[in-house]
N, C-alpha and C positions, 0 to 999 in steps of 0.2 A: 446450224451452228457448226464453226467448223473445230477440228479440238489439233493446236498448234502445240509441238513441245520445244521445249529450249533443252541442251545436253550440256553437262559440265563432266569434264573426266580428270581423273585422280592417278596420277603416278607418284607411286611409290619406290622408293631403293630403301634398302634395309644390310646392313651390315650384321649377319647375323650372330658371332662372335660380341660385341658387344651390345646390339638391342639400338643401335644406333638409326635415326630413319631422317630420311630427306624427302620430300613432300611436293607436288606441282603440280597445280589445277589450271588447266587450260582447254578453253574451247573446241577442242578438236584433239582428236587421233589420226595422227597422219603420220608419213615422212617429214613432211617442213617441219612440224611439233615436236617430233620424237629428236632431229636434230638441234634446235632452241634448247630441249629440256637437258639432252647432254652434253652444249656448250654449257649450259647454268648450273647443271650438276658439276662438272670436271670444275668449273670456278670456285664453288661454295666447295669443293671438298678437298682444295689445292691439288687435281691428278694434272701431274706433267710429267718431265722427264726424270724425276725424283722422287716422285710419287706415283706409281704403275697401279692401277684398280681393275681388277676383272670382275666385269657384269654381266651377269646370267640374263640372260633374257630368254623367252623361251621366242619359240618359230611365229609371231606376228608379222604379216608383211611388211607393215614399217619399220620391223627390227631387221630385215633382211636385208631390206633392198639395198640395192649396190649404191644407191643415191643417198646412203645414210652416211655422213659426216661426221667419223669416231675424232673425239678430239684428242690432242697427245695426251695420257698418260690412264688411257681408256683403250681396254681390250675388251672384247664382246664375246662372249662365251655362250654360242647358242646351245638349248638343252635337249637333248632327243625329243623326236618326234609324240605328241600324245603322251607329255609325262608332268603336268601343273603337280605332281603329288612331291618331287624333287625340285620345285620353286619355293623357297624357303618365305618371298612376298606375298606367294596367295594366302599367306594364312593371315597378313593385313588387314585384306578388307572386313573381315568380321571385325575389328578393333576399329576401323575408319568408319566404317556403317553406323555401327552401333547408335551413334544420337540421332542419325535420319530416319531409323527402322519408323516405319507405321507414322509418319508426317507430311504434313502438306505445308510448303512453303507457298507465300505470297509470290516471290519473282526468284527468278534465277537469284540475282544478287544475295536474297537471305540464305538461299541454299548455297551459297560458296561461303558465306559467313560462318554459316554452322560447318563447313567443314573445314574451313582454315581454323577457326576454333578447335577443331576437334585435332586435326592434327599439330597444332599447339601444344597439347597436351599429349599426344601421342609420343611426342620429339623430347620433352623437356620432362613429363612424369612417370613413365611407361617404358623405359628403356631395359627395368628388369624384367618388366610382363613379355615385352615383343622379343627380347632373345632368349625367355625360357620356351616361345612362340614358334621360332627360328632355327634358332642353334640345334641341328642334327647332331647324332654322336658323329658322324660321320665325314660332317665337315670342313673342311682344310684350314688349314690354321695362319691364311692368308688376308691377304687385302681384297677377297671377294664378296661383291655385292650382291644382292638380288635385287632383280627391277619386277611391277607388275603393273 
């Protein structure tokens, strides 16, 4: 017997100032993905020429590469080398997790259920928990996102 897995991966943007989050579950981590997510991101969140958003991203190489397709009104703000403790989104995945800890799903498909569910709720009832989450005293009192 051979033992196959199926991957589903989870980005998150979190506006940490007000506890706000944008959510994308998509089959793959790559360059091609990471550019899709931040055409769809810069859409749902009107960044253009009017609206300027800097996103942290930390050093992944799909956040790097030169092949990454920033759309207008999306600046990328990479964050020192070995420092997730200044990515205001790592502290997400404990809130995103949470209904999957310790389950076994039938198929991929119920496991993106539970988690578009979950971040449902993340988006819409959670918005105090995830920026008392978030929000450092430290900062900026801008239109900065964090990605994870």
């Amino acid at each position: 017997m051979y033992h196959r897995y199926e991957w589903v991966y989870l980005y998150g943007f979190v506006h940490p100032k007000t506890g706000q989050t944008e959510w994308f579950i998509i089959p793959r981590v790559n360059i091609k993905w990471f550019n899709l997510v931040l055409q769809q991101f810069a859409e749902q969140t009107g960044a253009g020429k009017d609206k300027i958003i800097v996103l942290v991203v930390d050093r992944a190489g799909w956040h790097m590469s030169e092949k990454v397709v920033v759309p207008e009104g999306i600046m990328l703000e990479p964050l020192p080398p070995y420092s997730p403790e200044l990515q205001p989104a790592e502290r997400l995945w404990s809130l995103a997790d949470e209904p999957l800890v310790n389950k076994s799903f039938d198929s991929i498909n119920d496991l993106e259920e539970a988690l578009s569910e979950r971040c449902q709720i993340l988006s819409t009832t959670m918005t105090e928990q995830i920026k008392n989450l978030t929000y450092y005293h430290w900062w900026p009192e801008s239109e900065i996102v964090a990605t994870g």
